[in-house]
BAKOLDO-333182 format. One record per residue (C-alpha): residue number from 1; residue in one letter; x, y, z. Coordinates in Angstrom, 2 decimals, m for minus. Layout:
N
+-----+-----+---------+---------+---------+
|   n | res |       X |       Y |       Z |
+-----+-----+---------+---------+---------+
| NUM |   A |       X |       Y |       Z |
...
+-----+-----+---------+---------+---------+
END
This chain:
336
+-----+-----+---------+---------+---------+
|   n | res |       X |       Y |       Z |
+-----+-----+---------+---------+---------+
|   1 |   X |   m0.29 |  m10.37 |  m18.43 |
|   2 |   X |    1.64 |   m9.07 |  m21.77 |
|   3 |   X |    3.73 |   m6.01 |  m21.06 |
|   4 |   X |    5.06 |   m3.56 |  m23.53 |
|   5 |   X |    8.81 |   m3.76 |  m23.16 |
|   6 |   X |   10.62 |   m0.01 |  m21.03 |
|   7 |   X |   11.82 |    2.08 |  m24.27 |
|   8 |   X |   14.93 |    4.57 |  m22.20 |
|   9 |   X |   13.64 |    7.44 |  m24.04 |
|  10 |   X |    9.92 |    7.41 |  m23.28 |
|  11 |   X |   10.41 |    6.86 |  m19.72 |
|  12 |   X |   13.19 |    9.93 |  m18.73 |
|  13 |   X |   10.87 |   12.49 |  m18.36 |
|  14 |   X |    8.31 |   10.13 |  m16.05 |
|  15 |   X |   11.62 |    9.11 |  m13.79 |
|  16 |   X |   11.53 |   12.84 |  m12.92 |
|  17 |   X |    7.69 |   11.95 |  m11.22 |
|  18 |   X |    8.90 |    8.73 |  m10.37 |
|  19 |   X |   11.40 |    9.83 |   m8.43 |
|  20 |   X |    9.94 |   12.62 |   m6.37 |
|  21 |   X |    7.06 |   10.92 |   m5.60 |
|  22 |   X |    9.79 |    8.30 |   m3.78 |
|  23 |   X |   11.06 |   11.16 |   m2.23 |
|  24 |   X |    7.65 |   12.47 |   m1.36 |
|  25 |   X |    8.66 |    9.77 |    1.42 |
|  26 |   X |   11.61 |   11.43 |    2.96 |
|  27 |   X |   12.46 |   14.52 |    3.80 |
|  28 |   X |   10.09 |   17.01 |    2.45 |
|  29 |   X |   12.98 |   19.44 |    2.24 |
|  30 |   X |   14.78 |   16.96 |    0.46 |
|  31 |   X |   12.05 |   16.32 |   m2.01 |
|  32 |   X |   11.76 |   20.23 |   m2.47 |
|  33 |   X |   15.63 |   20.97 |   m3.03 |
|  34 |   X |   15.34 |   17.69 |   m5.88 |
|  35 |   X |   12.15 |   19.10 |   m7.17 |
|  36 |   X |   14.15 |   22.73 |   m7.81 |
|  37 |   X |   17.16 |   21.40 |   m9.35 |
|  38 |   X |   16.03 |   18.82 |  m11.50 |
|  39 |   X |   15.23 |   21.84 |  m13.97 |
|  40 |   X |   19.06 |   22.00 |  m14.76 |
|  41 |   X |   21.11 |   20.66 |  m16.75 |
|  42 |   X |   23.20 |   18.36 |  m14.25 |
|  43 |   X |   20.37 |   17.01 |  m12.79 |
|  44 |   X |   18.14 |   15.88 |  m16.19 |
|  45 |   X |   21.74 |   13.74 |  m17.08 |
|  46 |   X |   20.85 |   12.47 |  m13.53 |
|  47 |   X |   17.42 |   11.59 |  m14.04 |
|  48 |   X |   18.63 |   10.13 |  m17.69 |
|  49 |   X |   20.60 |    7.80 |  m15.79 |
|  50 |   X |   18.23 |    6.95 |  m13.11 |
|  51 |   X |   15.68 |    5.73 |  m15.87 |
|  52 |   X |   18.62 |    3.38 |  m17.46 |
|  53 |   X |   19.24 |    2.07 |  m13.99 |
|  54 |   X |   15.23 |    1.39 |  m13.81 |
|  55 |   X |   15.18 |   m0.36 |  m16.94 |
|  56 |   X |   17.96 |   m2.09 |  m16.55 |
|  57 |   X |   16.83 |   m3.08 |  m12.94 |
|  58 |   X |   12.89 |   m3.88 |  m13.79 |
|  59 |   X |   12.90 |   m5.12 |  m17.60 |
|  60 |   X |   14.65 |   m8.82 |  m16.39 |
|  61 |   X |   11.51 |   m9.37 |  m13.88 |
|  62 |   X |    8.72 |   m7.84 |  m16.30 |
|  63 |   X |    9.97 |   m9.00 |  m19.24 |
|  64 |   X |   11.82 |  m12.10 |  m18.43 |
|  65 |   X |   10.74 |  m13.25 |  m14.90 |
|  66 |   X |    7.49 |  m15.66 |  m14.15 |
|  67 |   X |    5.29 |  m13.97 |  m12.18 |
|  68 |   X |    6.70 |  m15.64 |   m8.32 |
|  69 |   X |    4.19 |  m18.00 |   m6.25 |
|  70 |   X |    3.81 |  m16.57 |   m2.89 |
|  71 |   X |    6.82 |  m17.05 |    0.09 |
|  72 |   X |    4.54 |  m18.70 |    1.91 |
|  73 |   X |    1.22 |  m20.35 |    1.40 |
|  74 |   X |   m0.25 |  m21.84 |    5.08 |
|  75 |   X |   m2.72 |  m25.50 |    4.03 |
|  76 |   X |   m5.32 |  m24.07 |    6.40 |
|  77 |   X |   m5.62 |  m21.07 |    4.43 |
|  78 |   X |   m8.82 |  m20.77 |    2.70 |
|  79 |   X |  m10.08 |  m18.51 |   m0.39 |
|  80 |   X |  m13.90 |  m16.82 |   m0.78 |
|  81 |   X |  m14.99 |  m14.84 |   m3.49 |
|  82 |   X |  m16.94 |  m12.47 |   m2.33 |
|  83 |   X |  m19.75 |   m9.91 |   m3.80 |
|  84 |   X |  m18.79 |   m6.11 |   m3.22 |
|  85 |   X |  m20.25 |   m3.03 |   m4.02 |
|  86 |   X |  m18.78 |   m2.86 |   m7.47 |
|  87 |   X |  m17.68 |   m6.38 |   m8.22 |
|  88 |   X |  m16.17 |   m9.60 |   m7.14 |
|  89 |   X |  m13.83 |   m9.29 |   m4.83 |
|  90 |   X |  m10.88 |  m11.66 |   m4.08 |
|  91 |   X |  m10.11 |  m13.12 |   m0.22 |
|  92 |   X |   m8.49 |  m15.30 |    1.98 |
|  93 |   X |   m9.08 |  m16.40 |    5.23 |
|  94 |   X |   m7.62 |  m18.87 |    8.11 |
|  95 |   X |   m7.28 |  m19.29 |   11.63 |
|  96 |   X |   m9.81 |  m19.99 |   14.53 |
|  97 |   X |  m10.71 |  m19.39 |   18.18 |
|  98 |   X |  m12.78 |  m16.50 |   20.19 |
|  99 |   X |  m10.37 |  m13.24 |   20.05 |
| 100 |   X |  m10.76 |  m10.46 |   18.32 |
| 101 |   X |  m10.74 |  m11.44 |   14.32 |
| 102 |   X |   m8.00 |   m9.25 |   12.05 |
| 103 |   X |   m8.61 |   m7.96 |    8.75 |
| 104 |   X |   m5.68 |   m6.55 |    6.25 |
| 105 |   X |   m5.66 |   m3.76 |    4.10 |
| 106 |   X |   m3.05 |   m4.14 |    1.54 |
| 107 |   X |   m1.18 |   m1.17 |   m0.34 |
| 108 |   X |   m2.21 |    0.29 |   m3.86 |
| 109 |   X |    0.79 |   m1.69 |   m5.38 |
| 110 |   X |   m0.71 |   m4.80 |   m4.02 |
| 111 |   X |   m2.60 |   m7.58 |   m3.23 |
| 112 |   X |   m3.58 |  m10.04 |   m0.09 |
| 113 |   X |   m1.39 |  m12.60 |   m0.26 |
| 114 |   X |    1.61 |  m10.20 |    0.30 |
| 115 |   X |    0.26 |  m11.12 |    4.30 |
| 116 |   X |    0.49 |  m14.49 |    3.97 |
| 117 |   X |    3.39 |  m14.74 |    6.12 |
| 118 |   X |    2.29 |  m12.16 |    8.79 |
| 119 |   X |   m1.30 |  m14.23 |    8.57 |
| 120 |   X |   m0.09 |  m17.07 |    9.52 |
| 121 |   X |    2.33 |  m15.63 |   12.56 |
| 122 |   X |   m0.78 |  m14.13 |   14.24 |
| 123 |   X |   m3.84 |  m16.81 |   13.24 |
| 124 |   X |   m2.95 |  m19.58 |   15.87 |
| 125 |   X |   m5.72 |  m17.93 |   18.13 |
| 126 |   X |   m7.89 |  m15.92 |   16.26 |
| 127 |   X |   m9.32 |  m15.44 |   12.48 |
| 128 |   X |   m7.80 |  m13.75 |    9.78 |
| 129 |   X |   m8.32 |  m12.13 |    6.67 |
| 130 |   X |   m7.57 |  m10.34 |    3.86 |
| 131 |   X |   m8.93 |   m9.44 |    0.52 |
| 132 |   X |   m7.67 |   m8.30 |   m2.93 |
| 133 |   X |   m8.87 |   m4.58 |   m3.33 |
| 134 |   X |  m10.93 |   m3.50 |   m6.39 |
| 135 |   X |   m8.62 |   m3.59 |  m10.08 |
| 136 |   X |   m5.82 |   m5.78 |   m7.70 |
| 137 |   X |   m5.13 |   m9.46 |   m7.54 |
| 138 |   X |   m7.89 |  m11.46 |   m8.21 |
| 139 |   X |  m10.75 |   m9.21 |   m7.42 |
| 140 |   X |  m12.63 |   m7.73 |  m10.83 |
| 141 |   X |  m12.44 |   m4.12 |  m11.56 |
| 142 |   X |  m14.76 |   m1.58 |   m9.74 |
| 143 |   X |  m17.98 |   m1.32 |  m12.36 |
| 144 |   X |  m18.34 |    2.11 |  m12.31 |
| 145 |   X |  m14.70 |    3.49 |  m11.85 |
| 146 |   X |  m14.75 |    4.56 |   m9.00 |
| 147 |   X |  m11.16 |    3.90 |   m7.02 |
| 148 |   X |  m11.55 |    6.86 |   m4.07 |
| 149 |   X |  m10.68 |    5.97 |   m0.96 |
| 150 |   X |  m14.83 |    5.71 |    0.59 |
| 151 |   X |  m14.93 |    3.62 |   m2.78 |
| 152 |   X |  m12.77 |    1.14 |   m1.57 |
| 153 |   X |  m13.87 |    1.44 |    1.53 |
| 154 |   X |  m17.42 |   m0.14 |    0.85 |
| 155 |   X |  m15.23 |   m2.92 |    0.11 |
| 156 |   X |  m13.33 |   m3.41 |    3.10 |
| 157 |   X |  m16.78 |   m3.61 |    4.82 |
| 158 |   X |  m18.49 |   m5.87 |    2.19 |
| 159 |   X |  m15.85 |   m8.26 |    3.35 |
| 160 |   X |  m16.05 |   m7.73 |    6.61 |
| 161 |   X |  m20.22 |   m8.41 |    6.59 |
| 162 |   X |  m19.21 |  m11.70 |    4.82 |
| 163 |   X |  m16.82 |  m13.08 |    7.21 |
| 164 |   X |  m19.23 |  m12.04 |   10.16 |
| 165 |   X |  m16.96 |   m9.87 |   11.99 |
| 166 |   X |  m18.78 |   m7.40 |   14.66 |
| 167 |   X |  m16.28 |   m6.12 |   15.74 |
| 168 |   X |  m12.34 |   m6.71 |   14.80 |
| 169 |   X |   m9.09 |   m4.56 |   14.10 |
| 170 |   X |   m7.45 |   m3.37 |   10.84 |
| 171 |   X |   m3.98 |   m3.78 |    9.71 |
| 172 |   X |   m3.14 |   m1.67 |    6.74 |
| 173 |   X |   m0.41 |   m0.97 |    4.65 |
| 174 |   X |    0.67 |    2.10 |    2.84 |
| 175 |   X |   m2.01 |    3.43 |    1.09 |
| 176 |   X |   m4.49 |    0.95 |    2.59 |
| 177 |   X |   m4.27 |    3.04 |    5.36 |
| 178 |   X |   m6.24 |    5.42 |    3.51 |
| 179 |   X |   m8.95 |    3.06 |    2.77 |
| 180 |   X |   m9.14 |    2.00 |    6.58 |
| 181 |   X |   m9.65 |    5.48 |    7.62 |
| 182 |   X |  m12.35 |    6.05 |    5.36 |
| 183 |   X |  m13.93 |    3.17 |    7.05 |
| 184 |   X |  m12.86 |    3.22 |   10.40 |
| 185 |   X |  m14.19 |    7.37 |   10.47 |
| 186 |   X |  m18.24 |    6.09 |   10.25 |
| 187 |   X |  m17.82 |    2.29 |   11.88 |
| 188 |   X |  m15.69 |    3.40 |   14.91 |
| 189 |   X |  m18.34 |    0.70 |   17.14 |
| 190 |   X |  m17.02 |   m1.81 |   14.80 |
| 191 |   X |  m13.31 |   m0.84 |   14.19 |
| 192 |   X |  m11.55 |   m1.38 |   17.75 |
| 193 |   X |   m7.88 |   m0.66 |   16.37 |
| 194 |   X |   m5.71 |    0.06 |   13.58 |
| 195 |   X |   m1.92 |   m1.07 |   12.87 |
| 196 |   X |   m0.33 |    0.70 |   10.37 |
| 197 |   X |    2.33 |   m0.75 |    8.31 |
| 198 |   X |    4.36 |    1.88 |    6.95 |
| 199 |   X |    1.27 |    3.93 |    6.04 |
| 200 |   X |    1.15 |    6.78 |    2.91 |
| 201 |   X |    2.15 |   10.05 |    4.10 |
| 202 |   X |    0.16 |   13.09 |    3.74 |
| 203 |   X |    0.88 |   14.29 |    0.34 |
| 204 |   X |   m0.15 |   17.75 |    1.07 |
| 205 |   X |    3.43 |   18.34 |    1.82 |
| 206 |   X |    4.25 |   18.29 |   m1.69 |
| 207 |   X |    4.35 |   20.76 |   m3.98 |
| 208 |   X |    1.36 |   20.98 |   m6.69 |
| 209 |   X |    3.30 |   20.55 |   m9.84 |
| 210 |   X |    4.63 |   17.06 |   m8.21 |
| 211 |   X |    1.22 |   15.51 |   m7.38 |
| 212 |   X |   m0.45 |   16.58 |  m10.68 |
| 213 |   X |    2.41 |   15.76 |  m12.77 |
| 214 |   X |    2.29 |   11.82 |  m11.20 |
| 215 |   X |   m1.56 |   11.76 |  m11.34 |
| 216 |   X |   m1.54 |   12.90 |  m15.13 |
| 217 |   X |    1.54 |   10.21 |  m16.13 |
| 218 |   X |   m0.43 |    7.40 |  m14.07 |
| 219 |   X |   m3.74 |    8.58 |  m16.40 |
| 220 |   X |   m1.23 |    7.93 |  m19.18 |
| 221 |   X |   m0.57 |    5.60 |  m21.99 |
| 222 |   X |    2.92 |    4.82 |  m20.31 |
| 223 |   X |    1.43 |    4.47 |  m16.85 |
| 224 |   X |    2.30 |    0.50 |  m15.97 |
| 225 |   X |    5.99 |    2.08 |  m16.53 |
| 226 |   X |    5.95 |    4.61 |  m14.45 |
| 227 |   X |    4.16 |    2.07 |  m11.87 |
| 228 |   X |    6.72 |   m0.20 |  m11.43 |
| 229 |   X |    9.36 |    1.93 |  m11.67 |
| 230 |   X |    7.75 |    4.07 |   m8.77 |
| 231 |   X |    7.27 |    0.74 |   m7.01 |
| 232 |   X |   11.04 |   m0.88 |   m8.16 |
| 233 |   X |   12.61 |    2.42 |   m6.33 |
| 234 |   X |   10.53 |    1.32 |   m2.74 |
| 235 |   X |   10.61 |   m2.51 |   m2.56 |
| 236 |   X |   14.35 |   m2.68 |   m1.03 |
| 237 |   X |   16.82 |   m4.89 |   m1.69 |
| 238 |   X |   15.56 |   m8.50 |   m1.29 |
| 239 |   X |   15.71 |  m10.08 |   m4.81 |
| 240 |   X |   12.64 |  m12.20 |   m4.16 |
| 241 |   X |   10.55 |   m9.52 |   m2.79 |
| 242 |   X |   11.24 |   m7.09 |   m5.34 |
| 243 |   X |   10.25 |   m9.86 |   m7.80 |
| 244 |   X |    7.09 |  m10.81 |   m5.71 |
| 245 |   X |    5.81 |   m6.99 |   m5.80 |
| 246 |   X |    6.68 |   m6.03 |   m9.07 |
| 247 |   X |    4.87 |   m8.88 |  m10.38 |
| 248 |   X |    1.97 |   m7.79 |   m8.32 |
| 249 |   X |    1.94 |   m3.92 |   m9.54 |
| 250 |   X |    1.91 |   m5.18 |  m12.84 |
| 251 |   X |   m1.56 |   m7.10 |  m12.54 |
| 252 |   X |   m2.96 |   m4.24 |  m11.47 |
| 253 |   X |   m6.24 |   m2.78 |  m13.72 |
| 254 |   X |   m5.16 |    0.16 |  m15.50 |
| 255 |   X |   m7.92 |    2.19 |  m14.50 |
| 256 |   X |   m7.30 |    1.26 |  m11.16 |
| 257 |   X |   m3.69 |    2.57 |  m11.58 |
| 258 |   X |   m4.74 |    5.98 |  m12.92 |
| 259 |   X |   m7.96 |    5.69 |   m9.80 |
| 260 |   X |   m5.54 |    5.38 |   m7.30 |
| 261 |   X |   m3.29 |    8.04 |   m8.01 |
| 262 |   X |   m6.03 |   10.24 |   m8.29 |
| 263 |   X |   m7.09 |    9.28 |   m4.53 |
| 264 |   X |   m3.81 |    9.95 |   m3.37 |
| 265 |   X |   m3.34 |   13.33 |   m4.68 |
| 266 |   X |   m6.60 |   14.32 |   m3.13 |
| 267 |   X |   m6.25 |   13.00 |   m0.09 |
| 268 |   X |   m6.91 |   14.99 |    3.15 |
| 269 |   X |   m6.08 |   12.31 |    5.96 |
| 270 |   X |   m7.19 |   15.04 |    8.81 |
| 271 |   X |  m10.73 |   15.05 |    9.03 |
| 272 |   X |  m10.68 |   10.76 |    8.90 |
| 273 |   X |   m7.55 |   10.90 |   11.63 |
| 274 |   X |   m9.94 |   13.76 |   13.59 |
| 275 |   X |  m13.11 |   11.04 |   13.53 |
| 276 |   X |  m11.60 |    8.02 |   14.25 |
| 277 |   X |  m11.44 |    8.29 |   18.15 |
| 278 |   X |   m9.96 |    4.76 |   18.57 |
| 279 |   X |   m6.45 |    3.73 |   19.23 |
| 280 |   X |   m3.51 |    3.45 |   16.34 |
| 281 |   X |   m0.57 |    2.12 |   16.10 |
| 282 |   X |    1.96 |    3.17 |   13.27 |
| 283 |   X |    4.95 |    0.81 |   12.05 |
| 284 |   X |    7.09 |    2.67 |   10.00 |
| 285 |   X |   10.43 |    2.88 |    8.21 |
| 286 |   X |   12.90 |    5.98 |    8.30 |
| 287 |   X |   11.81 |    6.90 |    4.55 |
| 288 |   X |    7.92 |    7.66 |    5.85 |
| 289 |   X |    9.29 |    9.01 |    8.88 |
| 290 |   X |    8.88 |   13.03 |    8.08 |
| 291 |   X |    6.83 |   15.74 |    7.88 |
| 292 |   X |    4.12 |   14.15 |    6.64 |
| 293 |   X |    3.60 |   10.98 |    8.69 |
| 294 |   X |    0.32 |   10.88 |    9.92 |
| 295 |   X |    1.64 |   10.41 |   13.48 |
| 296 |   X |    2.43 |   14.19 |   13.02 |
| 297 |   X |   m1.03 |   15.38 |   12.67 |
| 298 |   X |   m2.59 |   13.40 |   15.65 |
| 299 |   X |    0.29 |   13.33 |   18.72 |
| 300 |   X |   m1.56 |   10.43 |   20.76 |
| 301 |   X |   m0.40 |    7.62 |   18.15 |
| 302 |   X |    2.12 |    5.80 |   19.00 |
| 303 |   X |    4.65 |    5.04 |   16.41 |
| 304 |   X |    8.07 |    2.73 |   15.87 |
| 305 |   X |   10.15 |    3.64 |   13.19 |
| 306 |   X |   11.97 |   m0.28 |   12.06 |
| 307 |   X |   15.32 |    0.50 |   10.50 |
| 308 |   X |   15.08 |   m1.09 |    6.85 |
| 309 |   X |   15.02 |    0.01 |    3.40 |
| 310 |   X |   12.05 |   m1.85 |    1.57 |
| 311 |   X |    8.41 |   m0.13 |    2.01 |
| 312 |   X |    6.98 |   m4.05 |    2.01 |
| 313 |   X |    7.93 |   m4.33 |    6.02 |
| 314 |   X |    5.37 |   m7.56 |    6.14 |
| 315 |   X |    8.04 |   m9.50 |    3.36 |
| 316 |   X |   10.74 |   m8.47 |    4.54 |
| 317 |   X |   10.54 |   m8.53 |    8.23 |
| 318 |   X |    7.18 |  m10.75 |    9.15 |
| 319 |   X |    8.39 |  m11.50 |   12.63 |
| 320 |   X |    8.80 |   m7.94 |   13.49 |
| 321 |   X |    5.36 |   m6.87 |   12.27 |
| 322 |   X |    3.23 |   m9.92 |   13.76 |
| 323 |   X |    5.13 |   m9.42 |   17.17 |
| 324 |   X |    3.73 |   m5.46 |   17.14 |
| 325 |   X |    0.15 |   m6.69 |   16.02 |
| 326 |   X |    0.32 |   m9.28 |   18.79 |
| 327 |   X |    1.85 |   m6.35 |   21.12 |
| 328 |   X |   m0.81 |   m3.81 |   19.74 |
| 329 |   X |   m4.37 |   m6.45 |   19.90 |
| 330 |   X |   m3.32 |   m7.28 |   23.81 |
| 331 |   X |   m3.84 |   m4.24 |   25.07 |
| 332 |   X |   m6.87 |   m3.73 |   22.99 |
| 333 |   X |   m8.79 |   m6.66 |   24.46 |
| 334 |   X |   m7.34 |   m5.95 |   27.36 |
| 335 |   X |   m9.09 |   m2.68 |   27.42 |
| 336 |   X |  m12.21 |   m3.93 |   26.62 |
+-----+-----+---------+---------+---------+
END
């Protein structure tokens, strides 16, 4: 996919978005006390040399990097194309045996093979799958537009009708979380659990100026920028990861980058978290760990906050997040 090279200039007044919608992660009064003082003067030389830090970070992998094959690609993995409500969709599959089957949900900077290694961990006695969301990966742009989160999630349960699974649990990440809920909130007799991998937060907590302001610059002509330099200042500090998910963001439709932003910023995760009576388990990292985790607005999920700085906890700790699906899909056949 061609890219228009980072110009410095053009991209110092998006860094301001970029960065507080990073810190939309953290501490909301942290994001509020950055929010108030990046009108002064100190603070725009700041953001001036946050965006040269950006460039300087992201242009080598846009620019001069080949898009990275996957870590980890398992033989018995197999691919499906698949016909959704707006389009071909894009997935994967492997694994056998009886138990309860597991579908993923990746994030709005992704696409499914960024579970291939967390696939494989868990798919020695059950089936897997995942799929490449509308405008992501593989999977061909939704026909008419639409990128909402009950858009997406007619996809989630295309692909679920095509692998056969009756009944089966979710594991989303970020903003995929989104997507599940919309889902899981009118197919709770299908949905029997959902792990959350370092889910969005509620973005209510921000203020109004900060939602709009990354909504309108993901609408605009500069918005793959401000993409992956939103998605540079979350992936952590493995090299290969980084590569592997900026390479990702970047194949992403560009209506489905300006879609998805719009979903966020309109997103009310109560009345979803209010329907969906079944159980939930949230993995998070101290940067979604705030005011706005969704663990805050219904008390009976249980949570476990890993101590790591990349938002991709499936890349950069696989063993950690198969162990707490493993953990979590026990005791929900064991309930049953």
């Amino acid at each position: 996919m061609g890219r228009e090279p980072l110009n410095c200039h053009c991209i110092v007044k998006r860094q301001a978005f970029t960065i507080l919608c990073r810190l939309s992660c953290r501490k909301i009064s942290t994001t509020e006390s950055y929010y108030e003082q990046s009108i002064t003067k100190r603070n725009f030389v700041l953001m001036i040399s946050a965006a040269a830090i950006t460039t300087e970070l992201i242009l080598p992998v846009l620019a001069n990097s080949p898009a990275p094959k996957p870590l980890l690609m398992e033989s018995s993995m197999t691919q499906a194309v698949i016909q959704g409500p707006q389009g071909k969709l894009a997935a994967i599959k492997m694994g056998s045996g009886a138990r309860l089957p597991l579908l993923f949900v990746h994030a709005d900077q992704g696409r499914a093979l960024q579970w291939d290694m967390v696939m494989t961990l868990v798919s020695n006695d059950r089936v897997v799958a995942a799929y490449d969301s509308r405008g992501s990966g593989q999977s061909a742009a939704a026909a008419d537009g639409d990128y909402s989160y009950e858009g997406r999630a007619a996809d989630l349960g295309a692909v679920a009708d095509s692998f056969e699974f009756k009944t089966f649990v979710i594991v989303a990440h970020s903003a995929g979380a989104a997507v599940t809920l919309a889902y899981a909130a009118h197919h709770s007799d299908r949905v029997v659990g959902i792990v959350m991998v370092d889910p969005a937060t509620d973005p209510r907590v921000l203020p109004a100026k900060v939602r709009d302001g990354f909504v309108k610059d993901m609408a605009g002509s500069k918005s793959l920028e401000v993409f992956t330099a939103y998605v540079g200042s979350i992936a952590g500090k493995n090299d290969a990861v980084r590569k592997r998910v900026l390479a990702d963001a970047a194949m992403i439709d560009p209506a489905a980058r300006a879609g998805i932003a719009k979903a966020y910023g309109a997103w009310n995760p109560e009345n979803n978290l209010k329907a969906y009576k079944g159980p939930i388990f949230v993995l998070s990292t101290p940067a979604t760990d705030t005011a706005g985790a969704l663990y805050r607005l219904r008390p009976d999920i249980q949570h476990e906050v890993v101590q790591t700085e990349g938002h991709w906890l499936q890349l950069d700790h696989p063993e950690v997040v198969a162990e707490a699906i493993k953990k979590f899909v026990a005791k929900v056949e064991a309930s049953k």
